[in-house]
N, C-alpha and C positions, 0 to 999 in steps of 0.2 A: 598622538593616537597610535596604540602599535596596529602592525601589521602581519597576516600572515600569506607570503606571498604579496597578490596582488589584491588581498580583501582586507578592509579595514577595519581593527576590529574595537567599536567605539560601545558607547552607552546602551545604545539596541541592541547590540549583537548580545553583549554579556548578557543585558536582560532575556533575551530570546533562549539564550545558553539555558539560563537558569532555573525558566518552564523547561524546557527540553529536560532539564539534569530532574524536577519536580517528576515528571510521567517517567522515566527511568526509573527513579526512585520506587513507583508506586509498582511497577511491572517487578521489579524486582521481590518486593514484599509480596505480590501474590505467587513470584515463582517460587519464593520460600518458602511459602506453606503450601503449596501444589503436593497432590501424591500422585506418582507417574501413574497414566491411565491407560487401558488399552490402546487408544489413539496415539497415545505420545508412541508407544511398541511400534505398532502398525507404521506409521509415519517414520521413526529412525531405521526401522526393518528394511522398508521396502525401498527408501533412499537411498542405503549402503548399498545394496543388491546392485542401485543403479549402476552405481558409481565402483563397486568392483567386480560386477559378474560379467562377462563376457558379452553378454547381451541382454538390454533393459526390461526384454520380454520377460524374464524372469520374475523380477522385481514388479514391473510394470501388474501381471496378470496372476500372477502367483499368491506372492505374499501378501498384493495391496487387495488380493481380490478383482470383482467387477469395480470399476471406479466410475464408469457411467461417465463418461467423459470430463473425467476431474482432469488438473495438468499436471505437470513433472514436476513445474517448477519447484513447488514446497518441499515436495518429498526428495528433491536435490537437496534442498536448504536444510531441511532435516539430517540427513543421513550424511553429512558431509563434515559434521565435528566427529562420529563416531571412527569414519574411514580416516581421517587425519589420524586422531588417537589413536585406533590401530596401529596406522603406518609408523609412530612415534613409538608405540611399544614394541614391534616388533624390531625397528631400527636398533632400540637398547638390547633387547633379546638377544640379536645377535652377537651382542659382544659379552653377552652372560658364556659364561663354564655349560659344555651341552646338558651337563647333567643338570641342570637349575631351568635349562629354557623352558617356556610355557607358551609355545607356538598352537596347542588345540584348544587355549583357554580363548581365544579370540576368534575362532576358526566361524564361518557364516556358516558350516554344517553343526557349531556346536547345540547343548540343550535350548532349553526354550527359559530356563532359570539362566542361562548366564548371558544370552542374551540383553534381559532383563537386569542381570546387574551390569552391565557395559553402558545402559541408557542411564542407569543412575548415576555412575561412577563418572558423568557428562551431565547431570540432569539440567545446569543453566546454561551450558553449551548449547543443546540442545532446544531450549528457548529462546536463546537469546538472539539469533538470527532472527527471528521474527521480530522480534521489541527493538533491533540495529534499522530495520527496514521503514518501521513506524519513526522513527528518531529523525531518520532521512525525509520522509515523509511530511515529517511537521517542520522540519529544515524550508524544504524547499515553498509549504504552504506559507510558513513566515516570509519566503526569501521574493514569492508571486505578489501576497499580500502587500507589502512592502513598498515595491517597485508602483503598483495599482494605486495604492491609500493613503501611502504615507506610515507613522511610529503607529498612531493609536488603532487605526482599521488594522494592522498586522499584530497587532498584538492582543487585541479581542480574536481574532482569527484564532490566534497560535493560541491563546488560553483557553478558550472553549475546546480546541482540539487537546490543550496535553491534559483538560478536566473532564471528561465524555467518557463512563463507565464502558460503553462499550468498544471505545476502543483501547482503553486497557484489557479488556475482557480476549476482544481478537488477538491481541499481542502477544497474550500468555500460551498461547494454543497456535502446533501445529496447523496452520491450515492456508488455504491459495488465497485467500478472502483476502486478507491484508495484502500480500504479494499484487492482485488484483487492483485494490485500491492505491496502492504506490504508483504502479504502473501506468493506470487510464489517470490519474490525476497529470503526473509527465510526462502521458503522450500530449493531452488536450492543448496544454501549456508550449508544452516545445514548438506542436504545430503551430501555434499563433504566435512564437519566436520564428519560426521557419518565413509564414508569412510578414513578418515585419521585415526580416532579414533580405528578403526579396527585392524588397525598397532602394537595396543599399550593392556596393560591391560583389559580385559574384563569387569573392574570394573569399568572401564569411559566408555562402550557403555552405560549402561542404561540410566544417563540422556539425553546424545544426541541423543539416542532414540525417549525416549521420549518427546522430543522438537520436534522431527523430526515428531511421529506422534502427536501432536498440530498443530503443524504448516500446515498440510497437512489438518486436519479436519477443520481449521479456513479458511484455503483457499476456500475451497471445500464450504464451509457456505457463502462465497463471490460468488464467481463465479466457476460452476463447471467445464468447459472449463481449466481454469487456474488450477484448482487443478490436472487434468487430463493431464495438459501439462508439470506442476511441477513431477508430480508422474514418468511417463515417463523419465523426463531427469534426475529425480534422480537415477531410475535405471540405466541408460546409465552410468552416472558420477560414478556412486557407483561400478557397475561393471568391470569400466577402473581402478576405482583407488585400491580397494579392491586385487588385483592380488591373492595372497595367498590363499584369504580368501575370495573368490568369492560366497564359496558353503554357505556364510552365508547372502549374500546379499537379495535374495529371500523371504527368512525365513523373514529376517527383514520390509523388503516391505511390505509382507502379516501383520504382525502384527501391522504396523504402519498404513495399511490401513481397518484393521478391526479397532482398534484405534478411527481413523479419521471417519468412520461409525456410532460410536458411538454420539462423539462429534457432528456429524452433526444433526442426529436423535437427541440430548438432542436439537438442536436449532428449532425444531419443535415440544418441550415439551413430547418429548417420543412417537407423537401418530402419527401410523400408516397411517391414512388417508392422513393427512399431508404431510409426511415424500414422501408417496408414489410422489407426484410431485416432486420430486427431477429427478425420473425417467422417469415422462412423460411431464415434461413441456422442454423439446426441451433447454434448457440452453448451453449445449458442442455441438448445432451444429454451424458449420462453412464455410467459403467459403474463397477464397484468391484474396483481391482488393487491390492495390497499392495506390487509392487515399488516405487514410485516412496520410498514411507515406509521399507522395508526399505535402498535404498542410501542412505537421508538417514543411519541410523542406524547402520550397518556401516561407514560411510564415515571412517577415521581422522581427516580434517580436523574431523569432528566431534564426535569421540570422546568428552570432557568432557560434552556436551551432552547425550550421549545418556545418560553414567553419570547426571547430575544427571535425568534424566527416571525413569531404573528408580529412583532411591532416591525420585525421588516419587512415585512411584505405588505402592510397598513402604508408605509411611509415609502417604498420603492411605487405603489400605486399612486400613493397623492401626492407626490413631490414630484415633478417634472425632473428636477434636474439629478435625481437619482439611477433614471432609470438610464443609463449609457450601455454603452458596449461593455464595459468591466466589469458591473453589477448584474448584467441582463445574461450574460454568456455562463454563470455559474451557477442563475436560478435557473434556466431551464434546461441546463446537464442535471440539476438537483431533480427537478422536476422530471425528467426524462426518467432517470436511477430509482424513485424510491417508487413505484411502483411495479418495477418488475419482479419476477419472479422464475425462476429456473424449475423447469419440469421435469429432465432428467436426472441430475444430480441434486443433493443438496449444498446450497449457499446464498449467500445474501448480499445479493447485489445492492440495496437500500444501505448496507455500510459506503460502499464503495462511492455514494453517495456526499458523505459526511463533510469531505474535505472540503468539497464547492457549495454544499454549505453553508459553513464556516467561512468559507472565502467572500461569500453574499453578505453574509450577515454585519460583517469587516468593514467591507466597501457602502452601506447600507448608512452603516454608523455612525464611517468616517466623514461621510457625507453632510450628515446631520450638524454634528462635531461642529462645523464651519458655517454655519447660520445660528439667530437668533437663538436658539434652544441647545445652546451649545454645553451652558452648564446641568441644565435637566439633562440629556444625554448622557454626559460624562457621567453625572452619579449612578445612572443606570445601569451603564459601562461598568464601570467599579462594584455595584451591588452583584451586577450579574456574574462575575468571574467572583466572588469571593462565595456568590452563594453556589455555584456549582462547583469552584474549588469543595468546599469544606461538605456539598452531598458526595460528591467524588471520592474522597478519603474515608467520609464515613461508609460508601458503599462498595468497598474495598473486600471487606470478609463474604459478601455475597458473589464475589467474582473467583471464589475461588473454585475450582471442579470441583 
């Protein structure tokens, strides 16, 4: 079996790969007929700004506008193939003859047309950060799944996720939303690494620490809402699971979220002024609307996903032995997520949702899997991933801007 490093990479993995290389695939056929939108401008505008004007404020209030407590994070992600590229052409530039150089064709005071052709001239650069993030994403929902279920629960997980229209839909498009969901899915996770870690040697808390406070900071740089709802159920989890070793859970919160303060503040370049809209731009307020979950699940494109969610939730209620710690702790972060709703800014926290899920529906299945009804399940299993594969691909041209 080869290896890389210390992970081995066997019959799952490749399979896992080859969903993964499947939603790649489909993100890239929507960014290929994508035509850059004013969002995709605004978004690589106001990231570069970040990342080379002297002070984020610019960027931050200027270009991107009121953002209503949106975070940095994206619009780093964004503007930061554009700033490389720069950097890369003017590098060459220099060693052009003066008379040839073209140092005002790049310049952040140039037109508002050439602006516009620098975002093309990168346009899957430009995207693809975002669909790198999702890729990661379903990585690590395989790599949760997995560890919890077993091959078959991780791999209805990881198929429902790389066949889910709407998150090819988030992928193709600027925005914190995905950034958001990567992030509170491994904060929730690490936290319940942190607390099992607890069990063991003192000498493996620190790095799961400190991943835990990344994780949190990175979130929080997305959307603070999320980080604040991550932070929370990491307590909760950490406290159930930690027993013994309760009186250290605290301690560790505080430090992961002094941490994560840190991390947040360097994404508004250390300065103050900045940094301070974290706190007054309205970002973590909320309200609770069922529409946003109701057209997830009415929605034909999604149609398989949602039967495989009623038959788990039929079967996580009447089956005793379904309902654990591993299946219970993702239905009601699901449960928690798809009712919110953000009243200052727009976003959709109901995506952010999706992962745990996915990870329910997995553990739900796998379960079944191993009792009597093992072969009616399995075919289920199979129907359900081939018929949301194939509405997936067919709902492809409707995902595009």
């Amino acid at each position: 079996m080869p290896k890389l490093g210390k992970i081995e990479i066997g019959r799952p993995q490749r399979l896992a790969g080859v969903l993964l290389l499947l939603l790649l695939g489909q993100c890239l056929w929507v960014i290929g007929h994508q035509n850059l939108s004013q969002k995709d401008y605004r978004f690589a505008r106001c990231g570069r700004e970040m990342w080379e004007r002297p002070s984020p404020l610019a960027g931050y209030f200027t270009t991107c506008g009121n953002l209503n407590g949106d975070g940095t994070f994206a619009y780093r992600v964004a503007g930061l193939p554009l700033t490389l590229q720069r950097l890369v052409l003017l590098g060459a530039d220099k060693l052009r003859k003066p008379e040839n150089r073209l140092y005002a064709q790049g310049s952040l005071n140039g037109s508002t047309w050439e602006a516009r052709h620098e975002i093309g001239s990168v346009k899957y650069l430009l995207h693809l950060p975002f669909v790198f993030f999702t890729l990661w994403l379903g990585g690590g929902l395989w790599w949760v799944s997995r560890r919890l279920y077993g091959n078959e629960g991780a791999f209805l997980s990881l198929g429902l996720y790389c066949f889910c229209p709407e998150i090819v839909r988030f992928s193709v498009l600027p925005n914190n939303d995905v950034l958001a969901m990567w992030g509170l899915y491994g904060l929730v996770y690490t936290a319940i690494g942190v607390a099992h870690a607890m069990h063991g040697p003192r000498h493996k808390w620190k790095p799961r620490i400190a991943l835990l406070t990344v994780a949190l900071g990175l979130t929080a740089a997305a959307h603070l809402l999320a980080a604040l709802i991550g932070f929370v159920a990491a307590f909760i989890l950490m406290f159930y699971l930690a027993e013994r070793r309760r009186s250290y859970v605290m301690q560790i919160l505080v430090f992961s979220a002094l941490g994560a303060i840190v991390i947040l503040f360097a994404f508004y370049a250390f300065r103050p002024a900045a940094f301070s809209y974290v706190f007054t731009g309205g970002g973590a307020r909320f309200w609770f609307s069922l529409e946003a979950a109701r057209s997830f699940f009415t929605s034909p494109w999604n149609g398989p996903i949602a039967v495989a969610t009623g038959v788990s939730l039929v079967v996580w209620a009447a089956m005793r032995r379904s309902r654990y710690f591993g299946n219970t702790v993702p239905l009601l972060i699901t449960l928690l997520l798809l009712p919110l709703t953000t009243t200052q800014n727009v976003t959709a926290p109901w995506l952010w949702a999706l992962p745990f899920l996915f990870t329910f529906v997995g553990g739900v299945f796998a379960d079944v899997l191993e009792t009597r009804q093992r072969k009616l399940f399995l075919s289920l299993t199979g129907l359900t991933l081939v018929a949301q594969a194939l509405i997936c691909v067919t709902s492809l041209k409707t995902l595009i801007p």
